[in-house]
PDB file of N, CA, C and O in Angstrom:
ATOM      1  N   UNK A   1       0.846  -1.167   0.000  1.00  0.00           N
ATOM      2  CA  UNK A   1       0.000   0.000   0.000  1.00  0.00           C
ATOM      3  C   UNK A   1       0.895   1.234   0.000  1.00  0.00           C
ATOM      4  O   UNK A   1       1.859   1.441   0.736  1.00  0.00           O
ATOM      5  N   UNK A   2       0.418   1.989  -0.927  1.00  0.00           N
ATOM      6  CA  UNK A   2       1.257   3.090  -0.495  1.00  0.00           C
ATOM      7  C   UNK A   2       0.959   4.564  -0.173  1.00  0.00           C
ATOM      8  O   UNK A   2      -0.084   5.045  -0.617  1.00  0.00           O
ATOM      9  N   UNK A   3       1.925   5.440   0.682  1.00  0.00           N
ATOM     10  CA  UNK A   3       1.837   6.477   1.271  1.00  0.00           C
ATOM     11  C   UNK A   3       2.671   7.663   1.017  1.00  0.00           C
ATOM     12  O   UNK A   3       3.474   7.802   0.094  1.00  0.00           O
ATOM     13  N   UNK A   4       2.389   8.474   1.918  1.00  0.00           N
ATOM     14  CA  UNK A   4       3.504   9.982   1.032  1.00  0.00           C
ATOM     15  C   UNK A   4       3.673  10.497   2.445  1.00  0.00           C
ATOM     16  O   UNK A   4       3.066  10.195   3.473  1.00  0.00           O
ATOM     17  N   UNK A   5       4.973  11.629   2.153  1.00  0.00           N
ATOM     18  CA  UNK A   5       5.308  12.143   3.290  1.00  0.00           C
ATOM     19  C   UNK A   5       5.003  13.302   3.406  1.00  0.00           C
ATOM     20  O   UNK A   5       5.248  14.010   2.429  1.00  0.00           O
ATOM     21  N   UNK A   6       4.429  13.882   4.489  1.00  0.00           N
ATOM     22  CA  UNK A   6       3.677  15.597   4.475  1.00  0.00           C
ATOM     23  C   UNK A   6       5.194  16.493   3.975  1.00  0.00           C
ATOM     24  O   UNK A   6       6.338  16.203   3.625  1.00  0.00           O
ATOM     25  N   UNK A   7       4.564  17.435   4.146  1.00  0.00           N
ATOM     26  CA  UNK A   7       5.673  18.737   4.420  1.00  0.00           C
ATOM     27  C   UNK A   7       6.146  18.744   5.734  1.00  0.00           C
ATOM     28  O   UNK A   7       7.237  19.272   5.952  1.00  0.00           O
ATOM     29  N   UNK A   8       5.291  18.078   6.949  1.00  0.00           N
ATOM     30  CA  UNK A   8       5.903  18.318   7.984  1.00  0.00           C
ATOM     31  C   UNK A   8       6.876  17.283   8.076  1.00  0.00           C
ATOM     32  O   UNK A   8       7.820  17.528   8.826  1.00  0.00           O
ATOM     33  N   UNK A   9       6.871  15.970   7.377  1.00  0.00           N
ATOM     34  CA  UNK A   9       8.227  15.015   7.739  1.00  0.00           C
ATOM     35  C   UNK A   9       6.743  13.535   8.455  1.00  0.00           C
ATOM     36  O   UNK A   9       6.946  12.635   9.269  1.00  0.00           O
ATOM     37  N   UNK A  10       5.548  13.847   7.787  1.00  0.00           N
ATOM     38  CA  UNK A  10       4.517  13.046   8.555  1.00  0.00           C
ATOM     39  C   UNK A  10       3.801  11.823   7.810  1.00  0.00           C
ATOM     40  O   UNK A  10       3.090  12.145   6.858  1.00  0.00           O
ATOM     41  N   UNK A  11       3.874  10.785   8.047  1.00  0.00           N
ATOM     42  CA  UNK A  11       3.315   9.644   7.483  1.00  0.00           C
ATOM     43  C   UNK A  11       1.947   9.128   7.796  1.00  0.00           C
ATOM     44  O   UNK A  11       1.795   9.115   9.018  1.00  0.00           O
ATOM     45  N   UNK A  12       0.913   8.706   7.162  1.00  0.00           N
ATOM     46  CA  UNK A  12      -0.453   8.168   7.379  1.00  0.00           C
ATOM     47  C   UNK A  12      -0.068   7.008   7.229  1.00  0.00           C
ATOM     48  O   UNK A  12       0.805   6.529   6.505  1.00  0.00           O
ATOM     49  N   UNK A  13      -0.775   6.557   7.965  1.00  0.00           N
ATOM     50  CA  UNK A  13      -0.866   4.844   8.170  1.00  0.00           C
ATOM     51  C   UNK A  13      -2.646   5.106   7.735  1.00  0.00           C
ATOM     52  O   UNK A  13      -3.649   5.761   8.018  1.00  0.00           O
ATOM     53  N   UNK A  14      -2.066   3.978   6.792  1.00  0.00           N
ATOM     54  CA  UNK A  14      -3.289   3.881   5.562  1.00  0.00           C
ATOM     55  C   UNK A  14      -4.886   3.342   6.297  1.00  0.00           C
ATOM     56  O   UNK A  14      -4.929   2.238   6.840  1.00  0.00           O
ATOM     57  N   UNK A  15      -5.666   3.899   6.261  1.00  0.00           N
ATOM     58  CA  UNK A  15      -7.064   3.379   7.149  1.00  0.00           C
ATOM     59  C   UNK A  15      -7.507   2.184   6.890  1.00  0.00           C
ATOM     60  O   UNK A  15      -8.520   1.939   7.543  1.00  0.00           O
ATOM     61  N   UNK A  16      -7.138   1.258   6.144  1.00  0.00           N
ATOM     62  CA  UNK A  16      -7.272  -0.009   6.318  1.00  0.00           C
ATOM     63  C   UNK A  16      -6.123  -0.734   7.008  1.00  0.00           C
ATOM     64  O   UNK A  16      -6.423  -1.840   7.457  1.00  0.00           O
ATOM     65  N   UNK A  17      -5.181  -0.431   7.138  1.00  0.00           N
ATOM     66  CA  UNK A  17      -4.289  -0.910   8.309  1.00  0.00           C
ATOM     67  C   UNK A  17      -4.744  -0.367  10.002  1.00  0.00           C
ATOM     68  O   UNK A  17      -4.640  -0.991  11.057  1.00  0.00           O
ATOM     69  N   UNK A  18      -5.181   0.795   9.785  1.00  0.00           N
ATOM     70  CA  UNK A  18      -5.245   1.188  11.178  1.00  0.00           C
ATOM     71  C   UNK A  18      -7.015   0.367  11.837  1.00  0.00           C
ATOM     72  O   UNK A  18      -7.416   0.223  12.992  1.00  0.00           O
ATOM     73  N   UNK A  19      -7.582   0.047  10.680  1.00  0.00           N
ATOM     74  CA  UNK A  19      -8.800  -0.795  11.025  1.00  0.00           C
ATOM     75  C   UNK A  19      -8.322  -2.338  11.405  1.00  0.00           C
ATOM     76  O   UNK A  19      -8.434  -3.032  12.416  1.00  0.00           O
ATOM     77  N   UNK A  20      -7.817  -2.503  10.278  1.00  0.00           N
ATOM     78  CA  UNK A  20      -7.427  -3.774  10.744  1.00  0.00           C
ATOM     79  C   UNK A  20      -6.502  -4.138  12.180  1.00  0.00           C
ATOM     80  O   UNK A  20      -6.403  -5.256  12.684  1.00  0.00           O
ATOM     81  N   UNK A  21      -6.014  -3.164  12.560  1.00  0.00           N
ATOM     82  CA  UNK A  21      -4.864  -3.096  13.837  1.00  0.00           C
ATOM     83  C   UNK A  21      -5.911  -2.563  15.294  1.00  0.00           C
ATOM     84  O   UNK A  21      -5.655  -2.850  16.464  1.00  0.00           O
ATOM     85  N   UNK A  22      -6.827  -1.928  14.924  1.00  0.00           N
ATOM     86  CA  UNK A  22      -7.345  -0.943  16.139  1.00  0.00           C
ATOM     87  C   UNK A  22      -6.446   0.070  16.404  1.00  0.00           C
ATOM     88  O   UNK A  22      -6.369   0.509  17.552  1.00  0.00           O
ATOM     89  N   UNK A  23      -5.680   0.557  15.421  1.00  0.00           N
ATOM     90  CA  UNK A  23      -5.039   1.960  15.689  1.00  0.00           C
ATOM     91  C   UNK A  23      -5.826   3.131  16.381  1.00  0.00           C
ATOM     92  O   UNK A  23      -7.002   3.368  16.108  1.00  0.00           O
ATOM     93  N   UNK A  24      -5.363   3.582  16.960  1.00  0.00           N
ATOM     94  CA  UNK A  24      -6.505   4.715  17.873  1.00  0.00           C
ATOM     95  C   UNK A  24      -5.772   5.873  17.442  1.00  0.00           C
ATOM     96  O   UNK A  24      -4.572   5.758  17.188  1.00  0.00           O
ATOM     97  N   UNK A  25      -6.415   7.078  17.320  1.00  0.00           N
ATOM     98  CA  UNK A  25      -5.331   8.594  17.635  1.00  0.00           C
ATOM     99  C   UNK A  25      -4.748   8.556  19.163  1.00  0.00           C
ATOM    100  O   UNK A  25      -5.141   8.036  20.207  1.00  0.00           O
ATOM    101  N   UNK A  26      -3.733   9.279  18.830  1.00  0.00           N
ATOM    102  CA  UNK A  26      -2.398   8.845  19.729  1.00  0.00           C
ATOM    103  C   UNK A  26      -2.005   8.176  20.377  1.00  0.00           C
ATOM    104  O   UNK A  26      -1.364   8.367  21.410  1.00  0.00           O
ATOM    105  N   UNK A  27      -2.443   6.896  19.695  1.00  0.00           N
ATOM    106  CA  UNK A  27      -1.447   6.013  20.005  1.00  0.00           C
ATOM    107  C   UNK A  27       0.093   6.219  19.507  1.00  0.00           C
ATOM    108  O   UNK A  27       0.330   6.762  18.428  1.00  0.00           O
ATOM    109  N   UNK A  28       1.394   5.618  20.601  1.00  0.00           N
ATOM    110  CA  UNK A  28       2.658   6.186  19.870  1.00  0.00           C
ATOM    111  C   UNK A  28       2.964   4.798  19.596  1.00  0.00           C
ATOM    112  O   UNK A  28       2.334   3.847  20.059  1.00  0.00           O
ATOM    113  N   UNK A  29       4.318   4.700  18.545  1.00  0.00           N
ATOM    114  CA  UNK A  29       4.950   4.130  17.763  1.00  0.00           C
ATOM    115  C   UNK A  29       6.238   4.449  18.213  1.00  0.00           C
ATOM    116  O   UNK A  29       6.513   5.336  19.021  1.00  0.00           O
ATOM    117  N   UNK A  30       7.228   3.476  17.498  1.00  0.00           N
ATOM    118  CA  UNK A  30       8.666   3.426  17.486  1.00  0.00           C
ATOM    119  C   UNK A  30       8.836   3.044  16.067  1.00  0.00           C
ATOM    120  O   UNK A  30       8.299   2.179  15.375  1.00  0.00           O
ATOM    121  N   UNK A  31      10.114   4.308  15.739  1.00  0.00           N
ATOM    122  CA  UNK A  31      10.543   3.971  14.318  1.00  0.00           C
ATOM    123  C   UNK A  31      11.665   3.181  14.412  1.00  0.00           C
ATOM    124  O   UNK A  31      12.362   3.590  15.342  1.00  0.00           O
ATOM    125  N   UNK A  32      12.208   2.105  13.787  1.00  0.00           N
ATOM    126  CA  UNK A  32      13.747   1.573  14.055  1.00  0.00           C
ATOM    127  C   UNK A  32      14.361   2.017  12.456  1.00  0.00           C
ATOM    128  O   UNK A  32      13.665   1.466  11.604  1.00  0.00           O
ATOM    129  N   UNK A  33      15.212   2.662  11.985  1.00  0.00           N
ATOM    130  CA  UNK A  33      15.885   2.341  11.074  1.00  0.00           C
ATOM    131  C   UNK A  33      16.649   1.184  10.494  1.00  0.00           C
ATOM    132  O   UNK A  33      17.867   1.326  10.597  1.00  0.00           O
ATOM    133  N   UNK A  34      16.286   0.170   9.960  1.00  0.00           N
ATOM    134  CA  UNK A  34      16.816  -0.981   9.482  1.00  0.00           C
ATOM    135  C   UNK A  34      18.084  -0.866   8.562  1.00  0.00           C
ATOM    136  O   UNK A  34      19.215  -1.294   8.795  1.00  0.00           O
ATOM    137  N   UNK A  35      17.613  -0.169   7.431  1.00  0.00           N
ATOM    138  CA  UNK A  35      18.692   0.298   6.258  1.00  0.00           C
ATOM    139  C   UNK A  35      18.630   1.434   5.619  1.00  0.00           C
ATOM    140  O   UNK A  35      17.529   1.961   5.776  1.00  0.00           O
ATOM    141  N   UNK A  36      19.179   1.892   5.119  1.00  0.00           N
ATOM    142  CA  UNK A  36      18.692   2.800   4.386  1.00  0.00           C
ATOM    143  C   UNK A  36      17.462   2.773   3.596  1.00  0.00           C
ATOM    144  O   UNK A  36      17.445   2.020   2.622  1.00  0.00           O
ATOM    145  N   UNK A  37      16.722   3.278   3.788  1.00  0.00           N
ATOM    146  CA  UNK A  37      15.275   3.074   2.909  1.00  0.00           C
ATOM    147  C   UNK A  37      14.519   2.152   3.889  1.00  0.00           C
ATOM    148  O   UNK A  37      13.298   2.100   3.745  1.00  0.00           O
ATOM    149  N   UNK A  38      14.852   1.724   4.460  1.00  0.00           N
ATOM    150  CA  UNK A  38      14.202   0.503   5.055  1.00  0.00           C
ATOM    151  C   UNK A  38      13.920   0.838   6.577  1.00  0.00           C
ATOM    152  O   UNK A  38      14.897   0.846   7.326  1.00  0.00           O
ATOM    153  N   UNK A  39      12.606   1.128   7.126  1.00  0.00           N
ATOM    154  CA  UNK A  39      11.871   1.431   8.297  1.00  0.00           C
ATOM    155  C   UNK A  39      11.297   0.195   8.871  1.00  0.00           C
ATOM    156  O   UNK A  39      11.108  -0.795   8.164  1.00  0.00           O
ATOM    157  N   UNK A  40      10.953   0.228  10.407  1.00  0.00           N
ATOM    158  CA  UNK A  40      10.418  -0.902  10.842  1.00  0.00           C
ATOM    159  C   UNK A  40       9.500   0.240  11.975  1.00  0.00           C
ATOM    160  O   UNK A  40      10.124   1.130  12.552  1.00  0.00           O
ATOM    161  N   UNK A  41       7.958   0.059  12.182  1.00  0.00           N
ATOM    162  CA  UNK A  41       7.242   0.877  12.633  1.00  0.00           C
ATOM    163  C   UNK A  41       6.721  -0.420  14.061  1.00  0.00           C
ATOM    164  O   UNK A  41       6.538  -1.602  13.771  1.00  0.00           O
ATOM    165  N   UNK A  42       6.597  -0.011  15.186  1.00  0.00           N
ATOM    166  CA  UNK A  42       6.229  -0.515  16.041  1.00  0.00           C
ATOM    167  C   UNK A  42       4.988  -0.061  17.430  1.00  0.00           C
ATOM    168  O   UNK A  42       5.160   0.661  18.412  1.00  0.00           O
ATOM    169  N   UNK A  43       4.042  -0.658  17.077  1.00  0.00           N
ATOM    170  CA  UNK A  43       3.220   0.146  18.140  1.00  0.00           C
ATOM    171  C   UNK A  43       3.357  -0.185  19.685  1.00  0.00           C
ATOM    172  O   UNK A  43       3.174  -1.306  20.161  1.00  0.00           O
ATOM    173  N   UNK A  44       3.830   1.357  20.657  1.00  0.00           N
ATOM    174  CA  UNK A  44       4.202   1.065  21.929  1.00  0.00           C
ATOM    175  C   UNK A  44       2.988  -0.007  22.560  1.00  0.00           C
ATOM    176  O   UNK A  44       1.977  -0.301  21.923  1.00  0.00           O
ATOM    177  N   UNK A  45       3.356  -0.604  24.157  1.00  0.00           N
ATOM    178  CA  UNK A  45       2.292  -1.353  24.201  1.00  0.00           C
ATOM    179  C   UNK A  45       1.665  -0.134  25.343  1.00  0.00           C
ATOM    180  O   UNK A  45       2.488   0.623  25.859  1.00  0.00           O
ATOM    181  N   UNK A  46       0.241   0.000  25.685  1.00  0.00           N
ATOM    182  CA  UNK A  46      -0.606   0.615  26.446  1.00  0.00           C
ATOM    183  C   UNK A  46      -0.194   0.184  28.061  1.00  0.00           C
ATOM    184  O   UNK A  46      -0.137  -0.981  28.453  1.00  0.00           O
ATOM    185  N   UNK A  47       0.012   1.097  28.694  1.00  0.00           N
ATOM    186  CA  UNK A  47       0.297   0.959  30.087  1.00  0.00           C
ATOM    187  C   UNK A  47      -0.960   0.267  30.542  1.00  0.00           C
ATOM    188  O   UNK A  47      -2.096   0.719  30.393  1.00  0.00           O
ATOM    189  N   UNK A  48      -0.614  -0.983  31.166  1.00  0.00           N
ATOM    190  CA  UNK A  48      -2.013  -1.881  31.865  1.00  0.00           C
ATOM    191  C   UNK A  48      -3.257  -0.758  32.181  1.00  0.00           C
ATOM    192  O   UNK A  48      -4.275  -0.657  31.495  1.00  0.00           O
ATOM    193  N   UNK A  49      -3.014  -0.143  33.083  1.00  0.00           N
ATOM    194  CA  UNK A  49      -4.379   1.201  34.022  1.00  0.00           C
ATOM    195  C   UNK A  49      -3.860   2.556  33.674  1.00  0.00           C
ATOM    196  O   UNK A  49      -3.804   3.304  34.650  1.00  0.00           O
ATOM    197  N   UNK A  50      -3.439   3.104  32.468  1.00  0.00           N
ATOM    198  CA  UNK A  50      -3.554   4.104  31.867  1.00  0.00           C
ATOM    199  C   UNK A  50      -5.160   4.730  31.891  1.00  0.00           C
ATOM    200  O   UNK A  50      -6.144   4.039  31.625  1.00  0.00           O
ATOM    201  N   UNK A  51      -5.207   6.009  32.220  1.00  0.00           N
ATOM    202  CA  UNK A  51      -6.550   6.496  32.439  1.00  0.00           C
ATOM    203  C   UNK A  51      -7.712   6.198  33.278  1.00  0.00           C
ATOM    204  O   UNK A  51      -8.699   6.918  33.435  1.00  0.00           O
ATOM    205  N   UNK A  52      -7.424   4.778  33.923  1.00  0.00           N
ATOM    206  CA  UNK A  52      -8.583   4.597  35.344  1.00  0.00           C
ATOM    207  C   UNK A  52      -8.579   5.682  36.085  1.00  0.00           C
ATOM    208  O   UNK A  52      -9.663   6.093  36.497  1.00  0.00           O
ATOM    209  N   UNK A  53      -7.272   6.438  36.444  1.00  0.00           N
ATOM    210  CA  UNK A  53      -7.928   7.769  37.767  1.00  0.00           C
ATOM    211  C   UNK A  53      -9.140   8.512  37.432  1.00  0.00           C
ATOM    212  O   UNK A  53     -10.155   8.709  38.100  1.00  0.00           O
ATOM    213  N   UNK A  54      -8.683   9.030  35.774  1.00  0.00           N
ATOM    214  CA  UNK A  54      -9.336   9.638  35.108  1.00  0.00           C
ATOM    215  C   UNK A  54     -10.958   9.458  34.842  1.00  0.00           C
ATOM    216  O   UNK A  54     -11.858  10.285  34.696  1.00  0.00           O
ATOM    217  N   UNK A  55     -10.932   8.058  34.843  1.00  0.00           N
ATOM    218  CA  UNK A  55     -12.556   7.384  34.416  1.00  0.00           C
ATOM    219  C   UNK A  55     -12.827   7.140  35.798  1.00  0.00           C
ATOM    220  O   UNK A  55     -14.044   7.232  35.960  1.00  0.00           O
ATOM    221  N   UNK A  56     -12.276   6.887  36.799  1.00  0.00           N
ATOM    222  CA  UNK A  56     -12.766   6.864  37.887  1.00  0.00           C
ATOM    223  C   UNK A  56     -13.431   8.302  38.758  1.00  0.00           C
ATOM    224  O   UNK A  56     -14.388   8.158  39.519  1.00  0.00           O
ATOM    225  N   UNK A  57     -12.719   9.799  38.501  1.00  0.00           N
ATOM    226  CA  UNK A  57     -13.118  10.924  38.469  1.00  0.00           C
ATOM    227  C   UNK A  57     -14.324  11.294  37.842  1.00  0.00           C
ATOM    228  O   UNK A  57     -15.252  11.927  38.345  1.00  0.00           O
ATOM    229  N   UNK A  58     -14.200  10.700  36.330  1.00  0.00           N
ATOM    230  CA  UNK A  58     -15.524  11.171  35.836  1.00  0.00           C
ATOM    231  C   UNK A  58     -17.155  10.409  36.288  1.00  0.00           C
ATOM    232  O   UNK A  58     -18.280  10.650  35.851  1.00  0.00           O
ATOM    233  N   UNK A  59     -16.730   9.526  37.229  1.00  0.00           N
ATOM    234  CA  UNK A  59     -18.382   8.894  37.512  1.00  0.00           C
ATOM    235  C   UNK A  59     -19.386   9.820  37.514  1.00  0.00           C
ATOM    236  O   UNK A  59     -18.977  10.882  37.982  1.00  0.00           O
ATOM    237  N   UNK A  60     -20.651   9.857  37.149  1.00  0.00           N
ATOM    238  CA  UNK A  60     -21.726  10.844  37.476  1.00  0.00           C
ATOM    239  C   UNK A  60     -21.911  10.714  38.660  1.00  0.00           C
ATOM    240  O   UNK A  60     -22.401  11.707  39.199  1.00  0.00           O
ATOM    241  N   UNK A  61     -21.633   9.538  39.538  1.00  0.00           N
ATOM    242  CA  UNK A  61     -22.512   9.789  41.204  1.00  0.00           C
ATOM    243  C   UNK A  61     -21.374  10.495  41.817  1.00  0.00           C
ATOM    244  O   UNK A  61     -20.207  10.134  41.660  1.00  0.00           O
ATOM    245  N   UNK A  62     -21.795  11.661  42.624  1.00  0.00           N
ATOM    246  CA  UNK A  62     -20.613  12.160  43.765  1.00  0.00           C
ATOM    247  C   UNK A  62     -20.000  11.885  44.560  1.00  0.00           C
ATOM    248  O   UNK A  62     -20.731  11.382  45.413  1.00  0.00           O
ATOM    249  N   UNK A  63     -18.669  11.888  44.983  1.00  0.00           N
ATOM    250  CA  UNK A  63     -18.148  11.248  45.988  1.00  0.00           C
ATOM    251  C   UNK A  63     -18.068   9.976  45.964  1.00  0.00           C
ATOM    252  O   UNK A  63     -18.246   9.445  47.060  1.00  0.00           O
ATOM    253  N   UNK A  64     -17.773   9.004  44.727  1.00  0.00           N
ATOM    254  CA  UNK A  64     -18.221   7.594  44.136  1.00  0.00           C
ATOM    255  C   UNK A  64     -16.453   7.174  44.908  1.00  0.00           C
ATOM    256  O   UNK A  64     -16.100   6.359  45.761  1.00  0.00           O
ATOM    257  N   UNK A  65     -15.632   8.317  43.991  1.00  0.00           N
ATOM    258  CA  UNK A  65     -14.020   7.878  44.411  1.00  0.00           C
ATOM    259  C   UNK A  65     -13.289   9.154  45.419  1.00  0.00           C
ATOM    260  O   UNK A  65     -12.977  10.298  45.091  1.00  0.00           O
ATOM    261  N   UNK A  66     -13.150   8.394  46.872  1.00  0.00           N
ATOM    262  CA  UNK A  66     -12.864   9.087  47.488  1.00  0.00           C
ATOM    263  C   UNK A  66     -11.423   8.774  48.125  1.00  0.00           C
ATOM    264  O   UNK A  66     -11.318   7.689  48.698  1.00  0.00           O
ATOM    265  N   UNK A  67     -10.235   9.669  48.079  1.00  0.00           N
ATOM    266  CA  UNK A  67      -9.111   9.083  48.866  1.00  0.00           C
ATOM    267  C   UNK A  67      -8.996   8.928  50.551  1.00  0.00           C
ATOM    268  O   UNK A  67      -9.188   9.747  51.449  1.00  0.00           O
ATOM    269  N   UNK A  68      -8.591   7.489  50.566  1.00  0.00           N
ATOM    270  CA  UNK A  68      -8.303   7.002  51.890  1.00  0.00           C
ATOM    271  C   UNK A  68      -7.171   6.784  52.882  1.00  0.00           C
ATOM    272  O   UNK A  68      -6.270   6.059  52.462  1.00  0.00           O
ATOM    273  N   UNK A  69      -7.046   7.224  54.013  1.00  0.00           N
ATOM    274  CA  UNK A  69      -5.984   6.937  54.865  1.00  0.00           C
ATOM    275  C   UNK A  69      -5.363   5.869  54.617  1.00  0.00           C
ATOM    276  O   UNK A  69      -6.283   5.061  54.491  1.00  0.00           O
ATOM    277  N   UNK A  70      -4.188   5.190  54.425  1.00  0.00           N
ATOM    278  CA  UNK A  70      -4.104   3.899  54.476  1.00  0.00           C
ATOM    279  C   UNK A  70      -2.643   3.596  55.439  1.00  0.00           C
ATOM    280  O   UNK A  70      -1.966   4.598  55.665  1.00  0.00           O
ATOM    281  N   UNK A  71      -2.118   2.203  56.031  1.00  0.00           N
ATOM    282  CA  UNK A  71      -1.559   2.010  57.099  1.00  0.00           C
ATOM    283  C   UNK A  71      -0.277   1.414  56.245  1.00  0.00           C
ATOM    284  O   UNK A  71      -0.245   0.891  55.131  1.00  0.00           O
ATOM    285  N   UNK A  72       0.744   1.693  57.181  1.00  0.00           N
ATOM    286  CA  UNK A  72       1.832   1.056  56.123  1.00  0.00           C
ATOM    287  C   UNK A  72       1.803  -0.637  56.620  1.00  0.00           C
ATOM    288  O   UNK A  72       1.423  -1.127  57.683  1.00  0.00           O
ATOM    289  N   UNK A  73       2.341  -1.254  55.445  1.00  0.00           N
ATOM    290  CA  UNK A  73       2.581  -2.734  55.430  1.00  0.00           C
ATOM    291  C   UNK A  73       3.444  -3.425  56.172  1.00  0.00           C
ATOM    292  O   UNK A  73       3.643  -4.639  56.128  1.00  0.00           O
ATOM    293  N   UNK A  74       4.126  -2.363  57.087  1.00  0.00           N
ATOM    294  CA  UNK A  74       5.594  -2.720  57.781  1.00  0.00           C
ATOM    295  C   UNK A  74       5.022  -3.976  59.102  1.00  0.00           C
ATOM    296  O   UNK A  74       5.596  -5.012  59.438  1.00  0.00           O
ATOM    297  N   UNK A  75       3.680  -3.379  59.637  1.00  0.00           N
ATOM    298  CA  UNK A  75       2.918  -3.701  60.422  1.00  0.00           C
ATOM    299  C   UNK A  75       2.387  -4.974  60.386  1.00  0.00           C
ATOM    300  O   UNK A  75       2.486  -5.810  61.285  1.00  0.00           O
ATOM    301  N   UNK A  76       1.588  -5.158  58.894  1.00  0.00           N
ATOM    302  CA  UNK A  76       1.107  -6.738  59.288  1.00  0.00           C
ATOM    303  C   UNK A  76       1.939  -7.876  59.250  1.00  0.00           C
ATOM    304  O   UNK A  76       1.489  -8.980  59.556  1.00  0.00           O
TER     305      UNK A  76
END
């Protein structure tokens, strides 16, 4: 399949690859240079609980997530 490079130095990943992959917007990548001419594109992997604080903040009920005292472990 092929692609072109912006003016800014920017590549599309063609929308039937990014369907077929579940590419999301911003998701990041790693470029490796192989050879000259020759790229190897890699999608980072997603931090396990990336964004739970966040979705946990947005609940509609109030006071759903509240922070708690907690005891250190030295103890039990």
């Amino acid at each position: 399949m092929k692609t072109v490079v912006s003016s800014k130095g920017q590549i599309v990943l063609p929308a039937e690859f990014r369907q077929m992959d579940e590419v999301e917007q911003g998701q990041e990548f790693d470029v490796e240079r192989l050879d000259r001419g020759d790229y190897r594109l890699v999608r980072r992997a997603i931090p396990q609980n990336e964004g739970v604080l966040d979705w946990l903040l947005a609940c509609p009920q109030k006071d759903f997530f509240v922070a708690i005292d907690s005891e250190s472990t030295d103890t039990l």
